[in-house]
Every structure is written in structure tokens, then in C-alpha cells.
C-alpha positions as CSV (number, residue, x, y, z in Angstrom):
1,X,0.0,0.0,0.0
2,X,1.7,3.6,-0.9
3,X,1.3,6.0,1.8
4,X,0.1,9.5,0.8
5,X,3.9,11.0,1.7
6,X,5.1,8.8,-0.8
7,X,3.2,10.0,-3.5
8,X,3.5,13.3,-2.8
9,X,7.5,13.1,-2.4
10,X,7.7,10.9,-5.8
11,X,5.3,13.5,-7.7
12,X,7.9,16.1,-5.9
13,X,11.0,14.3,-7.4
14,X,9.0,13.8,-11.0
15,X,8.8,17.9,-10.8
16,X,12.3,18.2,-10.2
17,X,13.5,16.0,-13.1
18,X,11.4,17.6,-15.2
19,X,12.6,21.1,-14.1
20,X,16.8,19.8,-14.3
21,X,15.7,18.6,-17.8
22,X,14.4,21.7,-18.8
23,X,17.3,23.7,-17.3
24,X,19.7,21.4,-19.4
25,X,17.8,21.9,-22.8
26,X,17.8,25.7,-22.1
27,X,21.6,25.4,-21.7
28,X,22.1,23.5,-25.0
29,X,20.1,26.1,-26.4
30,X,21.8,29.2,-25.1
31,X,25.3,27.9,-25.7
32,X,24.3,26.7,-29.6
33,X,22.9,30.8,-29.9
34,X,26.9,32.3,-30.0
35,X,27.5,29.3,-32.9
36,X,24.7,30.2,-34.6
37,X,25.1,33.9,-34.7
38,X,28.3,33.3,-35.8
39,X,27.3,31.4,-38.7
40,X,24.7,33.8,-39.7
41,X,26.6,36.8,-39.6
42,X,29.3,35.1,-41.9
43,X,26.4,34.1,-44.5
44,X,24.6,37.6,-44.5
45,X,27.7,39.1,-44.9
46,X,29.1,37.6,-46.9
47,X,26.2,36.7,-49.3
48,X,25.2,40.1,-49.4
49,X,28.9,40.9,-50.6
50,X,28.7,38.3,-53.0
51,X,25.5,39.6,-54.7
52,X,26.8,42.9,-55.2
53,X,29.6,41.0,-57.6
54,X,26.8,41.1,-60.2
55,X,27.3,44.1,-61.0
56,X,31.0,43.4,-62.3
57,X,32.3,46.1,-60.4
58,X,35.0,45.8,-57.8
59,X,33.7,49.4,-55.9
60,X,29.9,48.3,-55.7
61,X,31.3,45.1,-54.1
62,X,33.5,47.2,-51.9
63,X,30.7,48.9,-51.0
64,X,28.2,46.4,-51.1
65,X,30.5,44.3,-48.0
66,X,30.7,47.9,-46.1
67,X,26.8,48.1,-46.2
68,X,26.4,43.9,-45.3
69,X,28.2,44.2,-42.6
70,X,26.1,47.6,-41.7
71,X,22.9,46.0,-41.9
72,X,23.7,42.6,-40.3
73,X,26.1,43.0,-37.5
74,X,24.1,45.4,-35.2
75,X,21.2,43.3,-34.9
76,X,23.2,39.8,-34.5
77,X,25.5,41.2,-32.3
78,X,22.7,42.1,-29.4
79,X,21.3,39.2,-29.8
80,X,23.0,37.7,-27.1
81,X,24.2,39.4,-24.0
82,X,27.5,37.5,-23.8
83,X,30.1,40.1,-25.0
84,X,32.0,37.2,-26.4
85,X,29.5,36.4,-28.8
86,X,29.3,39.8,-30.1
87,X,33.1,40.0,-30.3
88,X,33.1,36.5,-32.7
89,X,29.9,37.6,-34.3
90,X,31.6,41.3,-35.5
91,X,34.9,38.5,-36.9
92,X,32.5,36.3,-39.0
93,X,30.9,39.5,-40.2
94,X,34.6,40.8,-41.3
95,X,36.2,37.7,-42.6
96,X,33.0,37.0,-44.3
97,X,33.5,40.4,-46.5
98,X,37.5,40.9,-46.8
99,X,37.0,37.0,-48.2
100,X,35.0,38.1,-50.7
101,X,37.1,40.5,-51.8
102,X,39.7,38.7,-52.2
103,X,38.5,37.7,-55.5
104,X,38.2,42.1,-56.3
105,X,41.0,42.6,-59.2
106,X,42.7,45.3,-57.0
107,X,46.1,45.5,-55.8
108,X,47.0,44.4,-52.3
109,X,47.8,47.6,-51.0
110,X,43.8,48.9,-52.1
111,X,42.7,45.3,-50.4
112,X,44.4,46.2,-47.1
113,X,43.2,49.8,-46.8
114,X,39.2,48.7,-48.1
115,X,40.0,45.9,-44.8
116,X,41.1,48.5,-42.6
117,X,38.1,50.8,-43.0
118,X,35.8,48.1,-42.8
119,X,37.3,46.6,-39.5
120,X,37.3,50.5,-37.7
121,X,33.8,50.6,-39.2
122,X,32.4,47.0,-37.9
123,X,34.5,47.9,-34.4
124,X,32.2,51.2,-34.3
125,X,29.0,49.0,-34.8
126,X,29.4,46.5,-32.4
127,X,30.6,48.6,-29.9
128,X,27.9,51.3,-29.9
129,X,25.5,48.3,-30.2
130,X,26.9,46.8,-27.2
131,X,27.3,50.1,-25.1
132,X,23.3,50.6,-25.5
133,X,22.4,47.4,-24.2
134,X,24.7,47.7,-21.2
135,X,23.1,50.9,-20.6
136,X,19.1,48.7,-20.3
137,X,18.5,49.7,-24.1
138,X,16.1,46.3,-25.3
139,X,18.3,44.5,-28.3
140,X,15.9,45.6,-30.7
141,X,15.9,49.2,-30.3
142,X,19.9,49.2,-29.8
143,X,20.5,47.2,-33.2
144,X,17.5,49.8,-35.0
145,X,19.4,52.9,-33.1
146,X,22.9,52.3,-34.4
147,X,21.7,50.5,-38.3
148,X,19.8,53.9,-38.5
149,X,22.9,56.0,-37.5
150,X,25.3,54.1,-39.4
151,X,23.1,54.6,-42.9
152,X,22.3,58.2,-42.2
153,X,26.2,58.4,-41.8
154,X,27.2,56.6,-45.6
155,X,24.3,58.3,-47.1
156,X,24.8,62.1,-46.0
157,X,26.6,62.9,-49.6
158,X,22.8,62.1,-50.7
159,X,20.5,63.8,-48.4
160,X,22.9,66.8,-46.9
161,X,25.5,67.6,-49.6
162,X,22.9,70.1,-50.8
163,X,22.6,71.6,-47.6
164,X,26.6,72.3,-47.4
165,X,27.0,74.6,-50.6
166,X,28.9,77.8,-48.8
167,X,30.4,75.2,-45.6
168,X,33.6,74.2,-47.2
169,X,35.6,72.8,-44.2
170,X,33.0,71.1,-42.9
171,X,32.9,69.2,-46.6
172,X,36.2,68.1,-46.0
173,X,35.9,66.9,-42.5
174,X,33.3,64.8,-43.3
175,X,34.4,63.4,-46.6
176,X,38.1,62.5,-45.2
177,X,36.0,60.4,-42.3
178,X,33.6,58.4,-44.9
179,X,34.1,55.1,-45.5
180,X,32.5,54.6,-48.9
181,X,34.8,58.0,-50.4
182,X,37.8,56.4,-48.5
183,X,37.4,53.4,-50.3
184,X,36.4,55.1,-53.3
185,X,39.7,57.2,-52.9
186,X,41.7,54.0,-52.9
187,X,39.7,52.4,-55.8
188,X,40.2,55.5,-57.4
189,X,41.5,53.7,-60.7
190,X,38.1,51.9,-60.7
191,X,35.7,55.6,-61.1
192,X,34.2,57.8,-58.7
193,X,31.1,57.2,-56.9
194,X,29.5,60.8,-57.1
195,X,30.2,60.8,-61.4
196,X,28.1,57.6,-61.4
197,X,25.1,58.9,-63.6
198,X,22.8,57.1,-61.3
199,X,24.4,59.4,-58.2
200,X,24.6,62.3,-60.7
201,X,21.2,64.0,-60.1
202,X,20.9,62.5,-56.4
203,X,24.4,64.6,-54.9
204,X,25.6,67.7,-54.6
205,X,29.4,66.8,-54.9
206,X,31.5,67.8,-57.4
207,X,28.7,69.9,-58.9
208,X,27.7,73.1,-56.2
209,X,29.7,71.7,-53.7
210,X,33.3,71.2,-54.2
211,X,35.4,68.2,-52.6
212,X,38.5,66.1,-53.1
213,X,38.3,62.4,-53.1
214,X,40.6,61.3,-49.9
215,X,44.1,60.1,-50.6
216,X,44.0,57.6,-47.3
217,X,41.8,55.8,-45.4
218,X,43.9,57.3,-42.2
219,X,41.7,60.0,-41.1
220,X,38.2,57.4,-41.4
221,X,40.2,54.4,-39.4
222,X,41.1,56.5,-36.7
223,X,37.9,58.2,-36.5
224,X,36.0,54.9,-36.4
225,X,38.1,53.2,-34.3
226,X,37.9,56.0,-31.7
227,X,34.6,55.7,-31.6
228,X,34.3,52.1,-31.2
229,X,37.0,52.2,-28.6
230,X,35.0,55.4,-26.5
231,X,32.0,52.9,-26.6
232,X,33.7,49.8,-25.5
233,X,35.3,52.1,-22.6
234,X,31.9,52.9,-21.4
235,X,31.1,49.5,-21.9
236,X,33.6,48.8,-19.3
237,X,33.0,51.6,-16.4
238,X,29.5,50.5,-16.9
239,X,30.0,47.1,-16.2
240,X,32.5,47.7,-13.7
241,X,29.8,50.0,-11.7
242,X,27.4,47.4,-11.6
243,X,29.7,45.1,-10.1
244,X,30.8,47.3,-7.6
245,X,26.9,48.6,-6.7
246,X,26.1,44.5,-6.4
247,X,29.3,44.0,-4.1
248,X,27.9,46.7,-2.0
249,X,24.2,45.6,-1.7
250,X,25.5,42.2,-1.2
251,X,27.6,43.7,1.4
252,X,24.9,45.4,2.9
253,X,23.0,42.4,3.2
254,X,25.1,40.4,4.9
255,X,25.5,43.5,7.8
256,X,21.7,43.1,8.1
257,X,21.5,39.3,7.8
258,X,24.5,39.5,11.0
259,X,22.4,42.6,13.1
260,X,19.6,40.3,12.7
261,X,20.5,37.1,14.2
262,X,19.2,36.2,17.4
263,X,22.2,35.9,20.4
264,X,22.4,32.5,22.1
């Protein structure tokens, strides 16, 4: 005859193997997420990159890996909160393009400066993406906030050069710091991107607005890199806060958890 305890402490142990199991399958999952991300930043980008080879042009692939990995990183690298994740999904992302255009018919010197702005500009990205979530920003809004940025940023010889007739300096500060002209200055041999005649009647440049195509890709490493390297520095006195604030509260705990204990 089973005793009522016993039923109760086997449907109790039943509860907790099904609980352990689920906490198991939940681990599998999260620790297959990083893999997966990684894979799927590696095929957007580089897909992406690929397609733009139809064009038979070695600066719309250049540009089409610079916009890849502008579109897909953000989002893939707030997808999981593990900062390691974010750091192997931005690597897929970049390997995935500077693979791609490998098979450009450009010299190596052009190769490495086109890699060079594109790891600043994925470095940027990730970091800003990753600096908004540590500050409580949901994933989705952070990857939306810096995918927004980042486009408004390659596409301001569209919608602004008109607006910059008469502001001379400020043309050249902002075209020595933009990565599609910086790689455009080092593909120089393969056009310019403002004489396109599809870009002909959509910018300003070169027609009311005056500007010379950058000689280096200097100026828009350092720029990007500095700001990736500002964001992952917050990113670090933010987390380090936290940890301290949780130290203290767990501090403070224990101080109440002694004060509270009744004497023998």
C-alpha cells in the first residue's frame, strides 16, 4: 500500500526531473545561440557581398561588403548578452567580406586599406551596439538605433550635400571620415562614386559643392576606431559600476543578515 507522503515526495522528485531537464535543454540552447550567430553573420555578410559581384564592379562590391556588414552585425551582435559572442559575431561578419574580396581585381595595398576601413567601421557598430544594451536599451531598439545612424552616416553625400554649398571645411571633414569615399579614394582607378550617372542628379558633390576624393583611409580608421574604442570604454565603467553597486548591496546584506541574528 503507498502511503500519501510517498506520492506526494515521488510527484515532488517527478517535478524536479522535469525542471533539471528543462534547465539542461535551455543550456544547450543558449550555448548553440553564440554558434549560430556566428554562422549567420558570416552568410549575411558575406552573401550580401557576393551579390553585389553582379554588378561586375569591384567598388559596388566594396561597398556592397561595407553596407552587409552595416545592416547585419548590429542586430546579430545584441542578440546575445554574452560580449563574447558579439566580439566572434563582428569577426565572422569581417572575414565573411575581406574573403569576398579577395576575388576584387585590385592591388593588395587597395585590399588592405578597403580591410582596414571596414574593421574600424564594424569595431564602431558592435561597440555602440553593445554600449546601448549595457546601458538597459532592449536589443531591438539598440541594433535599429545604431543601423539607423550608421546609414544616415554613408548616405549624407545624398541627403545633406545640398545643404553644405557655402560650408567648405566642414565638406572636408566629413568626406576624409567616410568610408564609402575612403574606399572610393583608394579604388580610385576603378571611377568615382558621385560621377556615377545614377548618383549624378541625387548629390551635390563635385557639382555646387566642391570636394576632393581622400588620398587615405587614415583619417576614417582613426575616426571609427575611436569611436568604437570610446563605446567599448563605457562599456567597461558601466559594467564595472554594476559590479561594484552589487558587491555593496550584497555587502549590505550580509550587515543586516549578521544585526539580525538572534544571540544564544
Amino acid at each position: 500500500m503507498i502511503h500519501r507522503g510517498d506520492a506526494e515526495n515521488a510527484e515532488k522528485n517527478e517535478l524536479c526531473a522535469l525542471n533539471s531537464g528543462a534547465d539542461v535543454i535551455m543550456t544547450n540552447d543558449q550555448s548553440r545561440l553564440p554558434l549560430v550567430l556566428v554562422i549567420a553573420a558570416a552568410l549575411l555578410c558575406g552573401g550580401l557581398t557576393a551579390l553585389c559581384g553582379v554588378s561586375h564592379s569591384a567598388l559596388a562590391v566594396a561597398f556592397g561588403g561595407l553596407l552587409a556588414v552595416t545592416i547585419a552585425l548590429p542586430p546579430l551582435a545584441v542578440a546575445s548578452d554574452r560580449w563574447l559572442a558579439a566580439i566572434w559575431v563582428s569577426v565572422a561578419s569581417v572575414c565573411a567580406v575581406i574573403v569576398v574580396w579577395l576575388s576584387l581585381s585590385v592591388t593588395w595595398s587597395q585590399w588592405w586599406d578597403c580591410v582596414l576601413v571596414v574593421v574600424s567601421f564594424a569595431f564602431a557598430l558592435a561597440g555602440g551596439a553593445m554600449a546601448l544594451r549595457v546601458m538597459r536599451v532592449p536589443a531591438i531598439v539598440s541594433a535599429a538605433v545604431v543601423v539607423i545612424v550608421s546609414l544616415a552616416w554613408l548616405s549624407w553625400p545624398v541627403w545633406l550635400s545640398r545643404w553644405l554649398v557655402g560650408h567648405q571645411m566642414l565638406v572636408n571633414a566629413l568626406v576624409a571620415g567616410h568610408p564609402l569615399l575612403a574606399i572610393n579614394g583608394t579604388l580610385i582607378d576603378q571611377g568615382i562614386w558621385t560621377e556615377r550617372p545614377r548618383m549624378y542628379g541625387w548629390t551635390a558633390l563635385n557639382q555646387d559643392v566642391s570636394f576632393a576624393m581622400p588620398t587615405s583611409v587614415l583619417w576614417c580608421v582613426i575616426l571609427h576606431a575611436g569611436v568604437g574604442l570610446v563605446c567599448v570604454t563605457a562599456l567597461g565603467a558601466t559594467a564595472t559600476m554594476k559590479r561594484q553597486r552589487s558587491a555593496q548591496r550584497s555587502q549590505r546584506h550580509r550587515e543586516h543578515g549578521e544585526k539580525g541574528e538572534p544571540s544564544e
